[in-house]
TORLUMDREN-62703 format. One record per residue (C-alpha): residue in one letter; chain; x, y, z. Coordinates in Angstrom, 2 decimals, always signed. Example, Ala and Ser with C-alpha at 12.3 -4.5 7.8 and 13.67 -1.06 7.14 Angstrom:
BEGIN
+------+-------+---------+---------+---------+
! rest ! kette !      xx !      yy !      zz !
+------+-------+---------+---------+---------+
!    a !     A !  +12.30 !   -4.50 !   +7.80 !
!    s !     A !  +13.67 !   -1.06 !   +7.14 !
+------+-------+---------+---------+---------+
This chain:
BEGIN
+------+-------+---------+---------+---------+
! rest ! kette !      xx !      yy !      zz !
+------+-------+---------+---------+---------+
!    x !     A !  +32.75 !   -3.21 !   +3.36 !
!    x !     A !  +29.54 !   -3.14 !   +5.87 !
!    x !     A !  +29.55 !   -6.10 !   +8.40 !
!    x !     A !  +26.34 !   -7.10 !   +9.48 !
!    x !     A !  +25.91 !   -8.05 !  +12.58 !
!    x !     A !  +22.76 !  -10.92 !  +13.10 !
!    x !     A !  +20.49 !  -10.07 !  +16.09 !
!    x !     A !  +18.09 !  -12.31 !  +16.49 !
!    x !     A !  +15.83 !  -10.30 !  +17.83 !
!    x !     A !  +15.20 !   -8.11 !  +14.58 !
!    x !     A !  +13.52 !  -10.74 !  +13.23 !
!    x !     A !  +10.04 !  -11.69 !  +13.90 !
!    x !     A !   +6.52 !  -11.41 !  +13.56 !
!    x !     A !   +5.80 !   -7.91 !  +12.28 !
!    x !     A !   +2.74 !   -6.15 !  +10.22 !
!    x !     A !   +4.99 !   -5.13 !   +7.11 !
!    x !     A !   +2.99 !   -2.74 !   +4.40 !
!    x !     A !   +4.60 !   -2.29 !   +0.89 !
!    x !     A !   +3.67 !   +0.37 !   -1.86 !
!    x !     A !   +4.75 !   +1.74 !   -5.07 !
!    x !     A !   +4.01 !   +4.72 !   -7.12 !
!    x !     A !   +3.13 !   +3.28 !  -10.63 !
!    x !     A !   +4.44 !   +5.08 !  -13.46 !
!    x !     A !   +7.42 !   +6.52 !  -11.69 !
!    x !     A !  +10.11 !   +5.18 !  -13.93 !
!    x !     A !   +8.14 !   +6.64 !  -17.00 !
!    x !     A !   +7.83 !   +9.92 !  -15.48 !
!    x !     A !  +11.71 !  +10.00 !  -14.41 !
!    x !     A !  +12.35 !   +8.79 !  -17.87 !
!    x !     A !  +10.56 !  +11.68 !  -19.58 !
!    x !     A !  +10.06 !  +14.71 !  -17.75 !
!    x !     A !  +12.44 !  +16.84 !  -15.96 !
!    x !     A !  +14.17 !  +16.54 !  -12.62 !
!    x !     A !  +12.19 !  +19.78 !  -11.46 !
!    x !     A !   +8.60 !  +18.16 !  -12.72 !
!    x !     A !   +9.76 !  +14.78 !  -10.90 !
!    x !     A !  +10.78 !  +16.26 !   -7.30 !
!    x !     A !   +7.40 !  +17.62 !   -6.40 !
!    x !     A !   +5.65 !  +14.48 !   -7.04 !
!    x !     A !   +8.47 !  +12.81 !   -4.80 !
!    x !     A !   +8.44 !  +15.45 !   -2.19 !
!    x !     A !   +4.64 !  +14.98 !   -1.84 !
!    x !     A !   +4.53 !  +11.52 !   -1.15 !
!    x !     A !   +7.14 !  +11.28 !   +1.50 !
!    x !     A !   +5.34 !  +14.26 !   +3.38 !
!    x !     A !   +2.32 !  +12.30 !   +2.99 !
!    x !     A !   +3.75 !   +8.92 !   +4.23 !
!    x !     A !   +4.99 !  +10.79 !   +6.94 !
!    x !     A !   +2.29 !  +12.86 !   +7.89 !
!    x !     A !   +0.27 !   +8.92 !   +7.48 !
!    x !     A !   +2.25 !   +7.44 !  +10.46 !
!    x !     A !   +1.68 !   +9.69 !  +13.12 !
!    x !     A !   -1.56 !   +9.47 !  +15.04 !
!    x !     A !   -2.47 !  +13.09 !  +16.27 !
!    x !     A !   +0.63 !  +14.63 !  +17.36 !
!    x !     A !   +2.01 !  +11.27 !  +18.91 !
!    x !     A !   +4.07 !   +8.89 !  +17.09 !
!    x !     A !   +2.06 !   +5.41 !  +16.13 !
!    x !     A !   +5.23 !   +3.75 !  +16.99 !
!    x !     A !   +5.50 !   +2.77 !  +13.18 !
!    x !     A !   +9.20 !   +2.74 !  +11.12 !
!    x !     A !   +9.08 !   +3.47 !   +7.44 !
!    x !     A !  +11.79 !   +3.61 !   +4.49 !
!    x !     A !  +11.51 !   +4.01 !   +1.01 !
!    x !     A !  +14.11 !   +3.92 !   -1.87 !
!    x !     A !  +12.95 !   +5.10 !   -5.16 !
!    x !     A !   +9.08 !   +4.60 !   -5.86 !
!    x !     A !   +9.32 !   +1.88 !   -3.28 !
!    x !     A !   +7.90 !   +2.97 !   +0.42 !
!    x !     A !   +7.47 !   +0.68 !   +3.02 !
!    x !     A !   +6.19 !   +1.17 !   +6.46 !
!    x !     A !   +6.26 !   -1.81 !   +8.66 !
!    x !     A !   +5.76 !   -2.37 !  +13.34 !
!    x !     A !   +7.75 !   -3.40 !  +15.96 !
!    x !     A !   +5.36 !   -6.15 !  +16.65 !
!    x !     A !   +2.62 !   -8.12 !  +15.04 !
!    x !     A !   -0.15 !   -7.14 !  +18.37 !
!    x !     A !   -3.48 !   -6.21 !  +17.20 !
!    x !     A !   -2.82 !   -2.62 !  +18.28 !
!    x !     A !   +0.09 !   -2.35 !  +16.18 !
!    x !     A !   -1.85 !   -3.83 !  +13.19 !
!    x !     A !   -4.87 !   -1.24 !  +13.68 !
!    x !     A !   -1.73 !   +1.81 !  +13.97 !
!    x !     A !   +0.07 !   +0.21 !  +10.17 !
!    x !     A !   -3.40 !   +0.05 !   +8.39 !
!    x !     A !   -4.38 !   +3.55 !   +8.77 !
!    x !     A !   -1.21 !   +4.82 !   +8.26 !
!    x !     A !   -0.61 !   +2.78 !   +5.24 !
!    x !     A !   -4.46 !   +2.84 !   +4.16 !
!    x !     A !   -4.53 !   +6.91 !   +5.22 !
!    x !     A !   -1.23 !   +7.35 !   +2.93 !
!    x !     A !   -2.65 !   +4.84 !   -0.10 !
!    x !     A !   -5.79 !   +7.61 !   +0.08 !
!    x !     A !   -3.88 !  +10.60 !   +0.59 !
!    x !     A !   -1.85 !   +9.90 !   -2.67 !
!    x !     A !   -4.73 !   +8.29 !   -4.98 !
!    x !     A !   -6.56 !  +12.62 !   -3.96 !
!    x !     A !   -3.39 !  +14.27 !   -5.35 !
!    x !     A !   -3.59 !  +11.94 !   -8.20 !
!    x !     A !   -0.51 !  +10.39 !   -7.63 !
!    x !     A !   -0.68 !   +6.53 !   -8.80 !
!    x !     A !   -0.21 !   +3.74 !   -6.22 !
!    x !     A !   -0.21 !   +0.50 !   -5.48 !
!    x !     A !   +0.10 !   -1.45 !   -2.25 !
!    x !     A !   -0.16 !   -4.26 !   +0.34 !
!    x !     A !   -0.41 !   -5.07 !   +3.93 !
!    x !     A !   +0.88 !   -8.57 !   +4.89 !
!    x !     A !   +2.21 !  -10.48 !   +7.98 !
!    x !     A !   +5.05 !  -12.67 !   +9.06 !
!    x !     A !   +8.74 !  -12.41 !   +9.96 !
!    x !     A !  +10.95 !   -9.47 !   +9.05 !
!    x !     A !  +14.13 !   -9.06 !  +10.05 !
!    x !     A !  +15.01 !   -5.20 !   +9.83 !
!    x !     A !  +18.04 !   -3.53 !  +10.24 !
!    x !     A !  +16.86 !   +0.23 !   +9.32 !
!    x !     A !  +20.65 !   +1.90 !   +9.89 !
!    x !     A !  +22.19 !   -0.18 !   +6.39 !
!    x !     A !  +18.68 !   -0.03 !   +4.98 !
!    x !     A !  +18.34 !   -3.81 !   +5.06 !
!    x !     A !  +14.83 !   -5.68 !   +5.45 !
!    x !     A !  +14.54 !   -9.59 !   +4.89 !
!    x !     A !  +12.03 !  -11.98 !   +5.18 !
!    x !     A !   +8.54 !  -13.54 !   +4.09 !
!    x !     A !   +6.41 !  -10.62 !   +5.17 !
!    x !     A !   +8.65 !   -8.69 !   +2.93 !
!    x !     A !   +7.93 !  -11.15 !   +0.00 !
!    x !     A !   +4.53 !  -11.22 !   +0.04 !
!    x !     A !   +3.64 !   -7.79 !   +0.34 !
!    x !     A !   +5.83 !   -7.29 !   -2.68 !
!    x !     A !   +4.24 !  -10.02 !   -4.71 !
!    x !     A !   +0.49 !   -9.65 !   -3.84 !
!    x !     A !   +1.60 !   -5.63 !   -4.47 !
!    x !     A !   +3.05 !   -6.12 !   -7.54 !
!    x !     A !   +0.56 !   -9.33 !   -8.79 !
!    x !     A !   -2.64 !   -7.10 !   -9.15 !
!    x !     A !   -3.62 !   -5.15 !  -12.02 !
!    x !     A !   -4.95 !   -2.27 !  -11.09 !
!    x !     A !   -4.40 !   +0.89 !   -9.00 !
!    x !     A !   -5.57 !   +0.05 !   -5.62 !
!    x !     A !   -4.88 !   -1.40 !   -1.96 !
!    x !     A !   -5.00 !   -5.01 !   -0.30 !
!    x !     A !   -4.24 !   -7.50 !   +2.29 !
!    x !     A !   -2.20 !   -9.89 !   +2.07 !
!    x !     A !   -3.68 !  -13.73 !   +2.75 !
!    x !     A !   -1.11 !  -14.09 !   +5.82 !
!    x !     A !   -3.63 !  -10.83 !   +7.47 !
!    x !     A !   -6.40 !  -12.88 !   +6.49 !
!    x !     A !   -5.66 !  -16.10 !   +8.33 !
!    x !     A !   -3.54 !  -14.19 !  +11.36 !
!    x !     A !   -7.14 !  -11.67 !  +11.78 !
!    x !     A !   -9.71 !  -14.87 !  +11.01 !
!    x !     A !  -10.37 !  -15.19 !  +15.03 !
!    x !     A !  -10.58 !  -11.74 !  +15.75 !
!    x !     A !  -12.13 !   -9.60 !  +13.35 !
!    x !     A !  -12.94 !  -11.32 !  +10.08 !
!    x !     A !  -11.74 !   -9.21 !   +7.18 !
!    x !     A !  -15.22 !   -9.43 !   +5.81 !
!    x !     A !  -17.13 !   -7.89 !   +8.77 !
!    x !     A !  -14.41 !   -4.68 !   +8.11 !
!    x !     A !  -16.05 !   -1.38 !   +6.85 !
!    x !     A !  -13.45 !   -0.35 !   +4.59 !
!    x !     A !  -12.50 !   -3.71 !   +2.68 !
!    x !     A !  -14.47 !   -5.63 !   -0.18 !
!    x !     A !  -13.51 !   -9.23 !   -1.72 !
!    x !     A !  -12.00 !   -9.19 !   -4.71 !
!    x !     A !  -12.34 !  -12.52 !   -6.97 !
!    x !     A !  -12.08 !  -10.98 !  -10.51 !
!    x !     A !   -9.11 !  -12.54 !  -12.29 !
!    x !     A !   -8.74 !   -9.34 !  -14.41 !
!    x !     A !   -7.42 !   -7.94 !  -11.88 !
!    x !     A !   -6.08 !  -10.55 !   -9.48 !
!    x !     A !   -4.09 !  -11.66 !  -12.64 !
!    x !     A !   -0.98 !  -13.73 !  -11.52 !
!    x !     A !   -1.90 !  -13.47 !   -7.42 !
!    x !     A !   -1.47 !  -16.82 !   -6.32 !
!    x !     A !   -4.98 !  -16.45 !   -4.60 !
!    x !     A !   -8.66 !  -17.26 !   -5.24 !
!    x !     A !   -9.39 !  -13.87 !   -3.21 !
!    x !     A !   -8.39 !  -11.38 !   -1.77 !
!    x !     A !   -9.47 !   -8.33 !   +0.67 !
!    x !     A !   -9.03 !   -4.71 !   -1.05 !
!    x !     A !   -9.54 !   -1.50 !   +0.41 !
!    x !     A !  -13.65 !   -0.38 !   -1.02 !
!    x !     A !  -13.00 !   +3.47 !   -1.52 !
!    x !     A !  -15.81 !   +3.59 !   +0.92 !
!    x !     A !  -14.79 !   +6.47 !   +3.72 !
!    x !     A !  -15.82 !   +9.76 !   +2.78 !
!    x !     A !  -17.65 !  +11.79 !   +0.67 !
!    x !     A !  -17.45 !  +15.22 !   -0.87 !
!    x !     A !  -21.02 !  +17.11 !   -1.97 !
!    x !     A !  -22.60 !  +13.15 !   -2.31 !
!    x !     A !  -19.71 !  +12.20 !   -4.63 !
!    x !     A !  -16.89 !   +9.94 !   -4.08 !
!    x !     A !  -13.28 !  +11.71 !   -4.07 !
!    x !     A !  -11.54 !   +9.09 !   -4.98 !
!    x !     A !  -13.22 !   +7.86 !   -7.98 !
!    x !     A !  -13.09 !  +11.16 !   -9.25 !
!    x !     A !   -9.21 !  +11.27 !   -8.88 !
!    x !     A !   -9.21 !   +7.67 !  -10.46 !
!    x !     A !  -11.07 !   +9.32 !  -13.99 !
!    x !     A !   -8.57 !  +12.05 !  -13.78 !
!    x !     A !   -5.54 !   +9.51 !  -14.01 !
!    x !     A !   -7.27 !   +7.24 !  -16.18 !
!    x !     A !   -7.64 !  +10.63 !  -18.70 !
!    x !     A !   -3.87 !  +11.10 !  -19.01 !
!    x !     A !   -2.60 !   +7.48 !  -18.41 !
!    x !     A !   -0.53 !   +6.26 !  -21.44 !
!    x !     A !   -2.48 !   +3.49 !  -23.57 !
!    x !     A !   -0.89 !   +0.32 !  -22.48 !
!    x !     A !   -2.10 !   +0.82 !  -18.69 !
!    x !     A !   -5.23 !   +3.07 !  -18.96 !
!    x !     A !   -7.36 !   -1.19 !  -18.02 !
!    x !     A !   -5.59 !   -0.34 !  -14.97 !
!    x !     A !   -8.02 !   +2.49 !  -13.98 !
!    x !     A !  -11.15 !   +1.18 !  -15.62 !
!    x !     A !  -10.82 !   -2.05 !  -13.38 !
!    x !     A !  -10.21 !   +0.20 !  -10.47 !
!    x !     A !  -13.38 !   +2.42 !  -11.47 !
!    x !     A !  -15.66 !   -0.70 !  -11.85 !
!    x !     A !  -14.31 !   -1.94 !   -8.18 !
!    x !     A !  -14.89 !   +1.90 !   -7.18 !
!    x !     A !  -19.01 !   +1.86 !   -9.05 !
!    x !     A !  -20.35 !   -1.93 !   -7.71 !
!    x !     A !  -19.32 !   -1.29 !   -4.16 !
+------+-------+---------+---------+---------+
């Protein structure tokens, strides 16, 4: 039996970002171990490659179990905020261009972490798993708690890479009237947006009962 030892210090105010690859049970389910691997493989060197910042560590710790990957700070500074969303924004983009489905969510607020057993409490962790998991779509956001921590500092609305999102299609159970998604706005390839073209690609092959999914994220992708 583990004993777990309480440290207070483990648990405070952190930047916590949660994502999931969507379809992953399905794809375990029905294709082969050898088919599944790759996609797996892929993603951790992509998270990983997501949290460092040149050749330096951003000071960021990350886990993942399953199609669950979480990256999360030490802190909840402003530095330490700008290091977890381009890590967790940079791996969210690198994914969505191999076409690998995801779906994510910064948020902030206490965390108590004990990496070693693998253990991570606490309302950061709750949030980011139920704004994550509350939206319809395939896509990125913040979390209210970022909202209201960032509101004297940089409002998210004067932030080049994040749009408001009000549509109830897609907000569907968030307990929110709004919220601040990541536009699909950084970078383009020959005029053309990358990502939307990825987006089309999944949408082609998605089963039936999920393709809405893509067209919501498509029409978020076309009115920016």
């Amino acid at each position: 039996m583990i004993k777990l030892n309480y440290r207070p210090l483990r648990y405070r105010d952190r930047w916590f970002a949660y994502l999931d690859l969507l379809g992953f049970t399905n794809l375990v389910q029905s294709k082969s171990i050898e088919e599944v691997l790759p996609i797996y493989s892929e993603a951790l060197k992509r998270m990983r490659s997501a949290c460092k910042l040149g050749k330096k560590e951003a000071g960021l710790l990350s886990s993942w179990f399953s199609d669950t990957f979480i990256i999360y700070t030490k802190s909840d500074s402003l530095q330490d905020f700008a290091h977890l969303e381009s890590a967790a924004r940079n791996f969210f983009q690198l994914l969505i261009i191999e076409e690998i489905p995801v779906r994510g969510c910064i948020s902030h607020g206490k965390l108590y972490s004990q990496a070693k057993n693998n253990i991570f409490v606490g309302p950061a962790l709750i949030e980011a798993h139920t704004f994550g998991e509350a939206l319809d779509w395939v896509g990125f956001c913040l979390a209210p708690s970022v909202e209201t921590k960032l509101k004297h500092e940089l409002p998210l609305d004067q932030r080049p890479f994040y749009r408001k999102v009000t549509d109830r299609e897609i907000l569907r159970t968030a307990p929110a009237q709004h919220l601040y998604a990541y536009a699909f706005n950084n970078g383009t390839v020959n005029g053309k947006n990358p990502f939307r073209a990825a987006m089309q690609k999944m949408k082609q092959r998605a089963p039936k009962g999920v393709i809405k999914k893509y067209g919501r994220s498509l029409a978020f992708i076309e009115n920016a």
